[in-house]
C-alpha angles and dihedrals in degrees: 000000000000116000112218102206116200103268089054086049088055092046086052086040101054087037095064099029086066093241104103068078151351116263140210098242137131119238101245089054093046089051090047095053101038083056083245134302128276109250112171074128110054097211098039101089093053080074091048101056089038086061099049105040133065107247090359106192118196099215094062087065083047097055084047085059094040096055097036090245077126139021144183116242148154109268126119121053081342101290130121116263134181112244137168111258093255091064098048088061094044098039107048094067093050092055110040103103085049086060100041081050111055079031094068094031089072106025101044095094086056104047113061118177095010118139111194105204087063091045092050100053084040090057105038094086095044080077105032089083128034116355121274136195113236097250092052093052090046093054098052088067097026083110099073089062098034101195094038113109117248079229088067110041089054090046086056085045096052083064106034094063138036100265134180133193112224133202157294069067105084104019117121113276102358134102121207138159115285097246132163154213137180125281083239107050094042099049098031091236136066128253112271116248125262120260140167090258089055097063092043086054098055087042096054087040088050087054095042091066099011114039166090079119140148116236094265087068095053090051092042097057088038105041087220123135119199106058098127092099095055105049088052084042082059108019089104082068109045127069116220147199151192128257116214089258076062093237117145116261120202118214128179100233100260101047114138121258108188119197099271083236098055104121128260121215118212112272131188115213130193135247110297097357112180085233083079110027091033091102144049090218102046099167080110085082121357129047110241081241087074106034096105088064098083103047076057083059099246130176115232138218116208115203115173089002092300146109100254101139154016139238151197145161106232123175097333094326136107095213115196121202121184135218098201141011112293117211109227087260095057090049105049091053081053094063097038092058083040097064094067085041080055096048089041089067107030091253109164097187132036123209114184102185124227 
């Protein structure tokens, strides 16, 4: 069987993820086949997609939100994530007990007496007419569990039903409540129920940009358990390979495979972006040294397809840590992708630290 060693996994990665280089693409296109962006931060995925498409205008993802051709809701490992409508609609369903799960996981010592079923059916109108903010919602039926926080109760919400967050929060530029609606109302149709096929097809669509990746992987991005029956559902299709930790990778046929020694421009990734937490083995990507940066919410510098820096935009500045000695080549390709991240976020000065 091939082994894939890491360098050969980055060069797929980057591949897939659409950073080995920029694409003519549109973004709804780009958010359809990287299976959404991660969006816990409303700005943050401006800077993935700029990253990611040729002549990238902001404007273009804001129009999207603005005309509910995507939406931010909660999906994958239960985060918010940027989706094209269509996803939102296919995905939720697939998802739910995920998010009652981890839900209750970490709420049920704060929500004594709750039944769920009933919050749920008491909070679903709250958000089938103008848009609310969790808390609100949960204050309007605090009074059925009198000693549970409002704060809990919406968080429960958030996850009980098939919410979106809805603009002005994530247009770019702009700052709003986060405040929600049902899938329903908001998109005019439910949420499609849940079926075997739907979860092949988010495996084969998670390889597809994300693989070649062992199971693990696939659990670890989607938060799901249970996959076991669909990758053997679908195992007579894929091809599959070995990591050097000789664990078994899965690959849709056609995945790109780039030559390990295909060069890798400097690219510069958002908060939480999925090219980095999408697996539970990210030495792809990222040295286990690292890894807690990005819980912390870093931004991260790639330089040869790899985590080797951090960024941020501070009072009018793109400031650039590394995390390892740059060579002057290196540097200087740094600074040159830095200048449209500069421009991208109205930086007038760019420090890349020594």
């Amino acid at each position: 069987m091939i082994v894939l060693d890491r360098r050969a996994l980055n060069r797929a990665l980057l591949a897939r993820q659409l950073l080995l280089r920029r694409h003519e693409m549109g973004v709804a296109a780009a958010l359809e086949h990287l299976v959404g962006l991660q969006a816990q931060e409303p700005q943050e995925p401006y800077t993935g997609l700029w990253s990611r498409l040729a002549g990238f205008d902001p404007l273009e993802l804001s129009g999207l939100i603005e005309r509910r051709a995507a939406v931010r809701t909660l999906l994958m490992r239960r985060t918010l994530h940027l989706v094209v409508a269509g996803d939102a609609l296919a995905l939720r369903a697939v998802h739910q007990p995920m998010l009652e799960a981890r839900m209750w996981a970490t709420l049920r010592r704060d929500l004594p007496g709750v039944d769920l079923a009933e919050l749920a059916v008491a909070g679903r109108p709250l958000f089938e007419g103008e848009p609310r903010m969790l808390t609100d919602a949960a204050r309007a039926v605090a009074d059925r569990w009198p000693g549970v926080a409002p704060r809990d109760l919406g968080d429960a919400l958030s996850c009980l039903l098939p919410l979106v967050q809805v603009p002005p929060r994530g247009l770019w530029g702009q700052k709003g409540a986060a405040r929600h609606v049902t899938v329903d109302r908001w998109l005019g149709d439910s949420p499609v129920p849940a079926t075997p096929m739907a979860v092949d097809g988010l495996v084969l669509r998670y390889l597809a940009a994300y693989g070649p990746a062992a199971t693990a992987d696939i659990r670890a991005w989607s938060g799901l358990s249970g996959l076991r029956e669909s990758v053997e559902r679908l195992r007579p299709g894929l091809r599959t390979f070995r990591d050097e930790r000789w664990r078994e990778l899965l690959d849709v046929p056609d995945g790109a495979l780039p030559d390990p020694e295909t060069p890798a421009p400097p690219r510069f990734l958002p908060a939480f972006d999925n090219a980095v937490l999408g697996f539970d083995d990210r030495g792809r990507v990222i040295d286990a040294e690292h890894r807690g940066l990005s819980v912390r919410g870093a931004r991260f510098l790639l330089v040869d397809g790899r985590v080797a820096g951090t960024w941020e935009v501070r009072e009018g500045e793109l400031r650039i840590e590394p995390l390892r000695t740059l060579t002057r080549r290196e540097r200087d390709e740094v600074g040159a992708e830095a200048e449209g991240l500069a421009a991208l976020h109205a930086a007038t000065r760019i420090r890349l630290a020594t």
